[in-house]
Kinemage of the C-alpha trace (Angstrom):
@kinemage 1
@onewidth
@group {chain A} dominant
@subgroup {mainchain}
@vectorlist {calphas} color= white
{ca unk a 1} P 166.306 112.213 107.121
{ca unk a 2} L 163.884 113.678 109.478
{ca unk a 3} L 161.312 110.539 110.122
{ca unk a 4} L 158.388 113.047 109.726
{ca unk a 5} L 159.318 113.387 106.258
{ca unk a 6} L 160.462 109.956 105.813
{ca unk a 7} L 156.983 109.015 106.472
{ca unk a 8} L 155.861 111.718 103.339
{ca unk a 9} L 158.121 109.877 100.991
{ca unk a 10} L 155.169 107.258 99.756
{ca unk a 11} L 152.839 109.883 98.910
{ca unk a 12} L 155.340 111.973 96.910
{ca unk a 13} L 155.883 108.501 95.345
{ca unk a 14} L 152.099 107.508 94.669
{ca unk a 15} L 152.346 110.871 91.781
{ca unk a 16} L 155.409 109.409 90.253
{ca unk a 17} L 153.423 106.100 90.141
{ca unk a 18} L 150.520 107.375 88.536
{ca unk a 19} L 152.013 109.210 85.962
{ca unk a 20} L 154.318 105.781 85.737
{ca unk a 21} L 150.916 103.671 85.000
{ca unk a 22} L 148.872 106.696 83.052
{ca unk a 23} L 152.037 106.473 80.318
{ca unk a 24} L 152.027 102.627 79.994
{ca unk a 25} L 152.479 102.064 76.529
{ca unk a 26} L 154.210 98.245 76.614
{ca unk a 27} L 151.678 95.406 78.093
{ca unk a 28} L 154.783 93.975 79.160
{ca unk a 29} L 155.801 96.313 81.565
{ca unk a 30} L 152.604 96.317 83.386
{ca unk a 31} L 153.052 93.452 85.860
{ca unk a 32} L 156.471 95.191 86.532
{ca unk a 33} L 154.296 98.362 87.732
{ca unk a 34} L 151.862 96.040 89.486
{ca unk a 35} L 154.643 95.031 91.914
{ca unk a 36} L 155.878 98.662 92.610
{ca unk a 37} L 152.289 99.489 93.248
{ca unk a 38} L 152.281 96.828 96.039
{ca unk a 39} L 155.310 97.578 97.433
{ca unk a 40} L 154.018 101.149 97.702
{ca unk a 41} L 150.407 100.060 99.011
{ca unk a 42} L 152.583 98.247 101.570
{ca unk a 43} L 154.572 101.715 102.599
{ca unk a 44} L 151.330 103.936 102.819
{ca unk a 45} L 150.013 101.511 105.198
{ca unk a 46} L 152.948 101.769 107.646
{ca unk a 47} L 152.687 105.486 107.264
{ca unk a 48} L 149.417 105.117 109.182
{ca unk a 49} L 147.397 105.575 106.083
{ca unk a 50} L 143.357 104.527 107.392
{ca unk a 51} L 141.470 101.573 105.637
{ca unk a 52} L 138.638 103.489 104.101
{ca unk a 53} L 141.480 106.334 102.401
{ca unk a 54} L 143.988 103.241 101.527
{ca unk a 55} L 141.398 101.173 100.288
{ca unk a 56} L 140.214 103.792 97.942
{ca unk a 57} L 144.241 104.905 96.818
{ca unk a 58} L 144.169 100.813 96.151
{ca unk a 59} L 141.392 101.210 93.819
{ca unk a 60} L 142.584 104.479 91.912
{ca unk a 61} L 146.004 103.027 91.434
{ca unk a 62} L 144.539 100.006 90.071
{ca unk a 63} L 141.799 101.735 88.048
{ca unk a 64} L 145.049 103.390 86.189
{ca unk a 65} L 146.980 100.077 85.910
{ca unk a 66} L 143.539 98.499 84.344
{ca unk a 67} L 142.492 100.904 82.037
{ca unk a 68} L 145.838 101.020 80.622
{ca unk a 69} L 145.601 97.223 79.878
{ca unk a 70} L 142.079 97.593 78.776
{ca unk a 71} L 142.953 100.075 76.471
{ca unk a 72} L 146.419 98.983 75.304
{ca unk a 73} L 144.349 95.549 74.591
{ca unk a 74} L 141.769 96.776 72.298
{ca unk a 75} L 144.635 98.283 69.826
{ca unk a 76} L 145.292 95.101 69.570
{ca unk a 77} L 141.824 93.418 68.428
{ca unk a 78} L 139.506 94.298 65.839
{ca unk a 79} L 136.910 95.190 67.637
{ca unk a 80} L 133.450 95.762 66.262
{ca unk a 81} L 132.314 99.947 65.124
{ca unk a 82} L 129.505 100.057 69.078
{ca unk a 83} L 129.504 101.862 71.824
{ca unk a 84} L 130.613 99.486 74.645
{ca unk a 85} L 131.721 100.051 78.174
{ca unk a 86} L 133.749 97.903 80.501
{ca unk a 87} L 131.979 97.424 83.746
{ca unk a 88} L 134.341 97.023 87.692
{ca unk a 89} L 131.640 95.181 89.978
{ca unk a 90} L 132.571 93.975 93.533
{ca unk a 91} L 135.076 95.689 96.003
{ca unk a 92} L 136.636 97.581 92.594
{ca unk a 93} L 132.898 98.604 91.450
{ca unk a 94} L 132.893 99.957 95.257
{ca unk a 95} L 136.383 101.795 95.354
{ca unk a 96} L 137.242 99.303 98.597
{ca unk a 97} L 140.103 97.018 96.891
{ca unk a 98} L 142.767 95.112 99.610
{ca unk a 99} L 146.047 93.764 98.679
{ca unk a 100} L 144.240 91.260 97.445
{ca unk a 101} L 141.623 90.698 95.148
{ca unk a 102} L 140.472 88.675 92.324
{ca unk a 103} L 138.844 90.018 89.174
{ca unk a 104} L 135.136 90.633 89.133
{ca unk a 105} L 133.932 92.468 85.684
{ca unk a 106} L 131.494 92.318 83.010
{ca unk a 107} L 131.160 94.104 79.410
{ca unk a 108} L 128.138 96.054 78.082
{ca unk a 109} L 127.382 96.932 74.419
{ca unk a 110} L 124.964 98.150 72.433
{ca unk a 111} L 123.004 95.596 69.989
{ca unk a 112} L 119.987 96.267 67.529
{ca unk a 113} L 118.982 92.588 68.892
{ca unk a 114} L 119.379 89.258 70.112
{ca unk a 115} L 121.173 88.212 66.617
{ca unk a 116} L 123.098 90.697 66.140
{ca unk a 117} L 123.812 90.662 70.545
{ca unk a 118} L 124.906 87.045 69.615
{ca unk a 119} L 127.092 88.240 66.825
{ca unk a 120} L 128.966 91.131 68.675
{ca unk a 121} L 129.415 88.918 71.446
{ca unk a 122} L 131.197 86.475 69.039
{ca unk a 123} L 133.776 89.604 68.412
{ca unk a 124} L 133.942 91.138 71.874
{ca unk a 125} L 134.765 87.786 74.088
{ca unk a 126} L 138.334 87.535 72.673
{ca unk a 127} L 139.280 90.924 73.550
{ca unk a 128} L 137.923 90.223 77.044
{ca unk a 129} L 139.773 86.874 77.722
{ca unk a 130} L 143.230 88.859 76.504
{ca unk a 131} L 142.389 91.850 79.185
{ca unk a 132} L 141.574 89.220 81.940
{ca unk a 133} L 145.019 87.493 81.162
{ca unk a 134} L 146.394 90.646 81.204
{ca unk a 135} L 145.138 91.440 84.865
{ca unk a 136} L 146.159 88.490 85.897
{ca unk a 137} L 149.266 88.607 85.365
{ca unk a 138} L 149.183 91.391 86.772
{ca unk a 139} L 148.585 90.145 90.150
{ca unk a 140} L 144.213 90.119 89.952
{ca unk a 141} L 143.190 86.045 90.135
{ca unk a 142} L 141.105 85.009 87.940
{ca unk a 143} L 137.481 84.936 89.447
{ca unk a 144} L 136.884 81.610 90.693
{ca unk a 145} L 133.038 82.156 90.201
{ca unk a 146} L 133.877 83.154 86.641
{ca unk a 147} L 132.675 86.982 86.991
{ca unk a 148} L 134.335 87.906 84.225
{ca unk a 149} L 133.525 90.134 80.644
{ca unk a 150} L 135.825 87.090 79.491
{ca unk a 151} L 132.931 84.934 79.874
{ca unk a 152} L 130.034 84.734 77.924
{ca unk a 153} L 127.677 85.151 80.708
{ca unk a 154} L 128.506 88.548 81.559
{ca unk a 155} L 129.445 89.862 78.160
{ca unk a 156} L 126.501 91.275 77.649
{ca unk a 157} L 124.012 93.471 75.417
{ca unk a 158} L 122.620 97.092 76.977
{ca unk a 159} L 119.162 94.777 76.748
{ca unk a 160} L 120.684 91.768 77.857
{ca unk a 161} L 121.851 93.379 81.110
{ca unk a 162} L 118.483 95.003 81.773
{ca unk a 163} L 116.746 91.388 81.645
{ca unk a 164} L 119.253 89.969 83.850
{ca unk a 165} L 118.663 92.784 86.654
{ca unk a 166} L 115.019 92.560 86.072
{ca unk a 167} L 114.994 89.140 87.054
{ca unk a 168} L 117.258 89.405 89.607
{ca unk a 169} L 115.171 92.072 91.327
{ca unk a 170} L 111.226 90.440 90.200
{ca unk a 171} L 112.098 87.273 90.324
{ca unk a 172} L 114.764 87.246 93.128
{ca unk a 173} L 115.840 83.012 94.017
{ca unk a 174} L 117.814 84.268 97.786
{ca unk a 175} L 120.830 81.337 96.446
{ca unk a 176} L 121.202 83.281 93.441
{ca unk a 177} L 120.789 86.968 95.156
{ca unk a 178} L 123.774 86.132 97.149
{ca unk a 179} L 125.974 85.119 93.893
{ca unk a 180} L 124.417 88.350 92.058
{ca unk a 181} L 124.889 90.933 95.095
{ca unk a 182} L 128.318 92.305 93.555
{ca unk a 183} L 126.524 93.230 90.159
{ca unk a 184} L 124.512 95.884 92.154
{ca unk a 185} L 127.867 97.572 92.733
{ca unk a 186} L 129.008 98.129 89.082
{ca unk a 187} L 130.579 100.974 87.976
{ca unk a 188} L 131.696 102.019 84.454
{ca unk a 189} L 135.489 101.885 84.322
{ca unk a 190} L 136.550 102.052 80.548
{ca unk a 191} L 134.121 103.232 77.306
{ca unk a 192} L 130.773 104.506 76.724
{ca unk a 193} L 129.798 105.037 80.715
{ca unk a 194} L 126.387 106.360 79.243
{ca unk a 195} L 125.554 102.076 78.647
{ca unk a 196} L 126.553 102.040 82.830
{ca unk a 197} L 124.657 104.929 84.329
{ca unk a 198} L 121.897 103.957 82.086
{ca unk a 199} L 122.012 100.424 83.566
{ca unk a 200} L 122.490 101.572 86.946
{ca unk a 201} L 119.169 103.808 86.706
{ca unk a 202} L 116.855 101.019 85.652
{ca unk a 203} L 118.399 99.360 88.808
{ca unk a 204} L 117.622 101.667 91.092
{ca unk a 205} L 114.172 102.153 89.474
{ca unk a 206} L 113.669 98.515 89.841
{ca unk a 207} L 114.716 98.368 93.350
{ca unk a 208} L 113.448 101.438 94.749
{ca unk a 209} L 109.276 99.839 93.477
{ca unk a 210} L 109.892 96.091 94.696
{ca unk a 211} L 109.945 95.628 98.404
{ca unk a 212} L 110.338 92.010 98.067
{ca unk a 213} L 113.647 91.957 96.410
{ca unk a 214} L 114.966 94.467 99.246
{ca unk a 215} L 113.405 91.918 101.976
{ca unk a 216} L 115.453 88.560 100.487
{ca unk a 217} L 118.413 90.644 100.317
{ca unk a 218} L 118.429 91.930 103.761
{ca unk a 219} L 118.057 88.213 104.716
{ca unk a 220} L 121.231 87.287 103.070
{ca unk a 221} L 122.589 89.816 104.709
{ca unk a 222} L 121.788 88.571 108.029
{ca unk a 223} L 123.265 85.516 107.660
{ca unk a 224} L 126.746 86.555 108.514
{ca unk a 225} L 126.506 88.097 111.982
{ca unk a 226} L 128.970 90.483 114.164
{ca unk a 227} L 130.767 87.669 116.182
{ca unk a 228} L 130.171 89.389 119.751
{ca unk a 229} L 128.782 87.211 122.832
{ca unk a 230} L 126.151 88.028 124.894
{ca unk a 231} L 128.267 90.196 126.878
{ca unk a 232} L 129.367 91.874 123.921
{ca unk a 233} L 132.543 90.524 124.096
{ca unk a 234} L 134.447 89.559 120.587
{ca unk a 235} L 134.220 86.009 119.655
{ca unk a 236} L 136.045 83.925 116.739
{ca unk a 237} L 135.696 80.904 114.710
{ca unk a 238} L 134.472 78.157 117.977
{ca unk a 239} L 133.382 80.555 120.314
{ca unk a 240} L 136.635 81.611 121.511
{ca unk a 241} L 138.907 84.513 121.940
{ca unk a 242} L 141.505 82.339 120.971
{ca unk a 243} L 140.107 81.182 117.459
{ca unk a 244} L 140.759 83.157 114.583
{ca unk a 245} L 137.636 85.889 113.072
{ca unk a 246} L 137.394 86.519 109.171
{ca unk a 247} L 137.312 89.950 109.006
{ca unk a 248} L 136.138 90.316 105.811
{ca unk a 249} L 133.105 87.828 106.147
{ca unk a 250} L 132.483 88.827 109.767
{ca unk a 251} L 133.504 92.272 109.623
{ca unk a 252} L 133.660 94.212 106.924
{ca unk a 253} L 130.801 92.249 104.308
{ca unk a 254} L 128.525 93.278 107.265
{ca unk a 255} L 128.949 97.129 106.809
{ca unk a 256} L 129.224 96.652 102.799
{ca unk a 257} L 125.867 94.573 102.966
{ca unk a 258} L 124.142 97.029 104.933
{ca unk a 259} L 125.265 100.041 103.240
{ca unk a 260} L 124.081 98.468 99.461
{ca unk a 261} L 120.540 97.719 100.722
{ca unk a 262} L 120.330 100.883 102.007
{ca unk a 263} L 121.247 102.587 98.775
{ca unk a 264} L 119.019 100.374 96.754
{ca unk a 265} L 116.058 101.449 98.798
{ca unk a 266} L 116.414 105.167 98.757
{ca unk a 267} L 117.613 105.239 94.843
{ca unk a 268} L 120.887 106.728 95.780
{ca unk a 269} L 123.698 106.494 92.922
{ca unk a 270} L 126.927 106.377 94.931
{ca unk a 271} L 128.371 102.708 94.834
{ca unk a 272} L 130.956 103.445 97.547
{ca unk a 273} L 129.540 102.038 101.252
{ca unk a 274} L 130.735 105.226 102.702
{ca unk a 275} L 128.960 107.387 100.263
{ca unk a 276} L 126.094 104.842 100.473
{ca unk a 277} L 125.875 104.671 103.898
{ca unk a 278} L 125.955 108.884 104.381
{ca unk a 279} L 123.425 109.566 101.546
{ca unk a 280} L 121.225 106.712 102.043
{ca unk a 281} L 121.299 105.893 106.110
{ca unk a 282} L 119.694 108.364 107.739
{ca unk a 283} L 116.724 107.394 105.072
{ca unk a 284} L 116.777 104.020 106.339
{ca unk a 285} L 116.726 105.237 110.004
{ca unk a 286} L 120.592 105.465 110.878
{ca unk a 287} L 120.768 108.227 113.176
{ca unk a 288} L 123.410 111.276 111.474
{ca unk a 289} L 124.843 111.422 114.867
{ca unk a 290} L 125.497 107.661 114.635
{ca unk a 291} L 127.579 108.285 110.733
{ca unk a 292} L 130.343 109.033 112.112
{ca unk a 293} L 131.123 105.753 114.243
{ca unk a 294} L 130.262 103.598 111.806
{ca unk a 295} L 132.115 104.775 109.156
{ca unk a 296} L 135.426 104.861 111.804
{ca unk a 297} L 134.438 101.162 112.649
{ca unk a 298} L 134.083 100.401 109.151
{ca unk a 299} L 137.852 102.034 108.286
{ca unk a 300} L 138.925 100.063 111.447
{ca unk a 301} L 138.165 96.636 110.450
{ca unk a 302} L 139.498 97.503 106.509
{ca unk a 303} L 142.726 98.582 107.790
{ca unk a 304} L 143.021 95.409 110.208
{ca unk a 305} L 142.185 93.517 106.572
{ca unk a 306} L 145.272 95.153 105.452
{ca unk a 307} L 147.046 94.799 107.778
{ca unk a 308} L 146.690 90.797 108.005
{ca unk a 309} L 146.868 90.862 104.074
{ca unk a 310} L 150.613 92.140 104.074
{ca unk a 311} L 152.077 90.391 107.352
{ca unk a 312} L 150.563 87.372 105.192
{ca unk a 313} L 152.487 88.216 102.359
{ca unk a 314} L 155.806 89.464 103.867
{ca unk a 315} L 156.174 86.223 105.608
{ca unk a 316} L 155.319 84.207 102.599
{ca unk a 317} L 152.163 82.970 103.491
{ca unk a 318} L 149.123 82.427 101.370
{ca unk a 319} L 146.664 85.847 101.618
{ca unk a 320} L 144.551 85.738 104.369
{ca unk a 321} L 141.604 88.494 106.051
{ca unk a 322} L 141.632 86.006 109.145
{ca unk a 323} L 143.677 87.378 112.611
{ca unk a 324} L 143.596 85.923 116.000
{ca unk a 325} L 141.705 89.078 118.021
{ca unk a 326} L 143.594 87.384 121.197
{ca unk a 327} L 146.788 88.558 118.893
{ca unk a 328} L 145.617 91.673 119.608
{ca unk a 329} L 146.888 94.484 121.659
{ca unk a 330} L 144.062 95.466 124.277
{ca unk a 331} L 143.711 99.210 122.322
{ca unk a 332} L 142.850 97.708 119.256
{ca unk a 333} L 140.970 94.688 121.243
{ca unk a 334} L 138.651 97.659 122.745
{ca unk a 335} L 138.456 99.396 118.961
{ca unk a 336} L 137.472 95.958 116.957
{ca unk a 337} L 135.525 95.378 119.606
{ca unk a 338} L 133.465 98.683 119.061
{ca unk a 339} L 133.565 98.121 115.486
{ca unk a 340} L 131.934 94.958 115.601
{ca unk a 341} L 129.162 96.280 117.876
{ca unk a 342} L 128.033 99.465 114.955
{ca unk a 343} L 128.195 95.880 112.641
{ca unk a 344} L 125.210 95.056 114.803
{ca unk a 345} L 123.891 98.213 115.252
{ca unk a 346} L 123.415 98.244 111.389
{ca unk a 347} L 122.236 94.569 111.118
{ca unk a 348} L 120.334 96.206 114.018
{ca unk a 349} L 118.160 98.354 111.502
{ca unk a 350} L 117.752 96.192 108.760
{ca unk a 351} L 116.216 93.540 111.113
{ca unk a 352} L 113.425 96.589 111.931
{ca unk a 353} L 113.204 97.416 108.682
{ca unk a 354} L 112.279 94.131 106.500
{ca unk a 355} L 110.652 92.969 110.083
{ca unk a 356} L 113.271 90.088 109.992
């Protein structure tokens, strides 16, 4: 076979994989499909598939795998006669999923009021539990932070989730804004998306009027800098090329932080840091010209995540977003390199900005 069309095949395979997880019918089968999914992931990747396009194939395919569990699930729990809507937050709320990632979701309804909030609550948490069981056995951990619509916390009412934001945002605590910074990426995944987009308006309302909420959070932000010397050389973990670099707390967060203040300022919708960073940066000051890089240095440092991720798992090591840059050959030295300096170019802004 031609390797020009041996290098097609995963694509053709990604449609026979969708329709694969959009006919699920057996709960059973679904970590089966989970591991084909992978294996595929893996494939697209060595087909020279970029981070920012694998990233979001990652999160389509395992939208389809997760609303099939979510809604194979409910057949099997009474639940109660409201309009409720299951909520993605995080890297899935974003569209930017890597090999690996844990679950992060929460669970909306509708409720007259607190009593009856408490009552439907009562109903709704089993059905939750069973769907994050579900996904994890289907390869999504568990949240270790508990961010789950299996847990109480964030199985909430339409007016429950309103108080919570307003808090966040009016009566911001910067420990707790850096815990709460993935519920400003939610996206409706599964029911009424009306309870979501209505949500995510009062959010943006909120943000948009309340400067000091947007200042704390471009703090946070800054604590995590672009590890480049004074020289602008790369550095890792000790000050040394020969240390490893997180790339997803040195790298990538850096772009996704950025991009989510900037959204939050402007009132722009889009939840993807792309999208966010196109509609919403040249309101923030990002130069159009400047667009372009970033979002290649952003794709960059995703697909070096991946990368890492499956030379982790292929070996039969624990999952990892940490490389050696010294590992490195010197072309993608020179392009992580560049990537990490439009990282500071960004934090760049948001330091003029907030005056921080």
């Amino acid at each position: 076979m031609p390797p020009a069309i041996e290098q097609l095949l995963p694509y053709r395979q990604l449609a026979d994989l969708h329709a694969d997880l959009a006919a699920l019918a057996d709960l059973a089968e679904a970590p089966r499909l989970a591991g084909r999914l992978g294996e595929l992931l893996y494939a697209l990747l060595e087909a020279g598939a970029g981070g920012l396009l694998l990233t979001r194939m990652i999160s389509a395919l395992n939208d389809c795998l997760s609303v099939r569990v979510i809604e194979l699930t409910a057949r099997q729990h009474r639940l109660p006669p409201v309009t409720w809507c299951w909520l993605a937050l995080g890297s899935e709320g974003r569209e930017e999923q890597t090999f690996v990632t844990d679950q992060d979701n929460g669970l909306i309804f509708s409720a007259t009021d607190a009593r009856e909030a408490d009552a439907l609550r009562v109903l709704f948490l089993p059905f939750a539990q069973a769907v994050n069981e579900q996904l994890a056995a289907c390869g999504f951990a568990l949240c270790s932070g508990r961010i789950m619509a299996g847990n109480a916390d964030w199985c909430l009412s339409a007016d429950e989730w309103r108080e919570q934001f307003i808090d966040w945002v009016r009566r911001p605590d910067p420990a707790a804004l850096l815990n709460a910074s993935i519920f400003f990426d939610l996206r409706p995944l599964y029911g009424s998306f009306e309870l979501a987009e209505d949500l995510r308006s009062l959010m943006l309302s909120l943000t948009v009027d309340t400067p000091a909420f947007l200042h704390l959070m471009a703090a946070n932000a800054l604590q995590a800098s672009p590890p480049l010397s004074f020289r602008g050389e790369v550095l890792a973990a000790g000050g040394s090329a020969g240390d490893e670099l997180d790339l997803k707390k040195f790298g990538s967060r850096i772009f996704v932080d950025a991009a989510r203040i900037f959204a939050l300022a402007a009132g722009v919708r889009p939840v993807a840091s792309r999208l966010r960073l196109h509609q919403a940066g040249p309101l923030a000051g990002v130069q159009p010209g400047q667009l372009a890089a970033i979002e290649a240095a952003f794709s960059h440092v995703l697909r070096l995540r991946l990368e890492q991720q499956m030379l982790a798992a292929r070996a039969g090591q624990p999952a990892s977003n940490v490389l050696k840059p010294a590992a490195l050959h010197d072309v993608d030295q020179a392009i992580l390199r560049e990537s990490l300096h439009q990282a500071r170019h960004l934090q760049q802004r948001l330091k003029l900005n907030y005056a921080l």
